[in-house]
C-alpha positions in Angstrom: 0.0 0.0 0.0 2.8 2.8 0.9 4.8 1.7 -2.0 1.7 2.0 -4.5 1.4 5.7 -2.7 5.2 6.6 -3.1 5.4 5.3 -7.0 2.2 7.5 -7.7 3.6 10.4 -6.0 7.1 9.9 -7.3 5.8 10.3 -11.1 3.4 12.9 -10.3 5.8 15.1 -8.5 7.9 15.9 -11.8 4.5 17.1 -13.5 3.2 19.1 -10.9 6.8 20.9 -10.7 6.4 21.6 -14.5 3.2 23.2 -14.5 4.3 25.0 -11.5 6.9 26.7 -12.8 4.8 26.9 -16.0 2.2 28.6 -14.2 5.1 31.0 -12.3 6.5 32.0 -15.4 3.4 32.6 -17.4 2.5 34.9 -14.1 5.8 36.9 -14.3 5.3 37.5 -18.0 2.1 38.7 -17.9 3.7 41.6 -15.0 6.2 42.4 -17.3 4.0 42.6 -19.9 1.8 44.6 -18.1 5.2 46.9 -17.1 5.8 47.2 -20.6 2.6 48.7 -21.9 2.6 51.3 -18.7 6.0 52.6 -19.8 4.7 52.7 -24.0 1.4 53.9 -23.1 3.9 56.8 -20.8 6.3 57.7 -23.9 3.2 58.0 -26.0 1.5 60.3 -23.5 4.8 62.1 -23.8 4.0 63.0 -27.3 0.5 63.4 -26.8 1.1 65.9 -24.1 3.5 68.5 -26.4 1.5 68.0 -29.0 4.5 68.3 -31.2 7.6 65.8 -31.3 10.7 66.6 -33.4 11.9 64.5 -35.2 14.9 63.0 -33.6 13.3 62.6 -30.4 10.3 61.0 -31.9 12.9 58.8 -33.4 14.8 57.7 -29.9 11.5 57.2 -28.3 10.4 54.7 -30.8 13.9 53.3 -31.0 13.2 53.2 -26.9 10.0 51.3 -27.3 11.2 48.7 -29.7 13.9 48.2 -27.5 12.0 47.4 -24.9 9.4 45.2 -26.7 12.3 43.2 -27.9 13.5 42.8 -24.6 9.9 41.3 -23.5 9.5 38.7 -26.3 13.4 37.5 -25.7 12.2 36.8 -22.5 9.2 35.6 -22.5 8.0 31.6 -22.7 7.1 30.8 -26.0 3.4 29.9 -27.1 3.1 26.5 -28.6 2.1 27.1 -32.1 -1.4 25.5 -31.7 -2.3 28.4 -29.0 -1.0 30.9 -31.3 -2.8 29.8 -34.3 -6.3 30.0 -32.5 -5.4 33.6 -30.8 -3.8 35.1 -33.8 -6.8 36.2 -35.4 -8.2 38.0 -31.9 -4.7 39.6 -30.9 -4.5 41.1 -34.7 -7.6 43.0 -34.6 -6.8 44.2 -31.0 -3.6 45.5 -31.8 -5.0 46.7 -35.4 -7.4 49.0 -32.6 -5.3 50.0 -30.6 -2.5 51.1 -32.9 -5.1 53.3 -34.8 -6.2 54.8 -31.6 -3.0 56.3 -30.8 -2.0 56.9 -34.5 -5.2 58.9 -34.6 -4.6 60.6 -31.3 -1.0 61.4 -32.4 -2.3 63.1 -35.3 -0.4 60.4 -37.5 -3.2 58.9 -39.2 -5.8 60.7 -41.4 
């Protein structure tokens, strides 16, 4: 009886550690990702505010951003490609939203 106890826990141990630290990680990229749109959403509000951006600093802000959203995705767990495939469709259109938003409120788009 304890042995049939220990050989269940022993091969369920390994696959509760994995979704675990799964679950961990998945939680720490959704902070940074949530650190990440504060400080885009922050530079953009930047520009918003003055109304006017020259050119070069327009220029090291994006470079700033892109910087920074490169740094998220090196970082980040990577989807399986199942996941991805069904949320594709949904992300594109909210990122299609959003980026027109601020391109309109930037005065960028037309």
């Amino acid at each position: 009886m304890l042995t049939e106890i220990l050989f269940y826990v022993v091969f369920t141990l390994p696959v509760i550690r994995y979704f675990l630290l799964q679950f961990l990680d998945n939680r720490s990229s959704m902070k940074r990702s949530e650190k990440l749109k504060k400080y885009v959403e922050k530079e953009l509000s930047g520009i918003r505010v003055s109304g006017r951006a020259e050119e070069e600093k327009l220029g090291y802000t994006l470079r700033n951003i892109q910087d920074e959203m490169f740094a998220y995705r090196a970082s980040c767990p990577p989807v399986p490609n199942g996941i991805q495939l069904i949320m594709k469709p949904k992300n594109e259109r909210i990122y299609v939203d959003y980026f027109e938003t601020n391109l309109k409120e930037l005065h960028l788009q037309e």
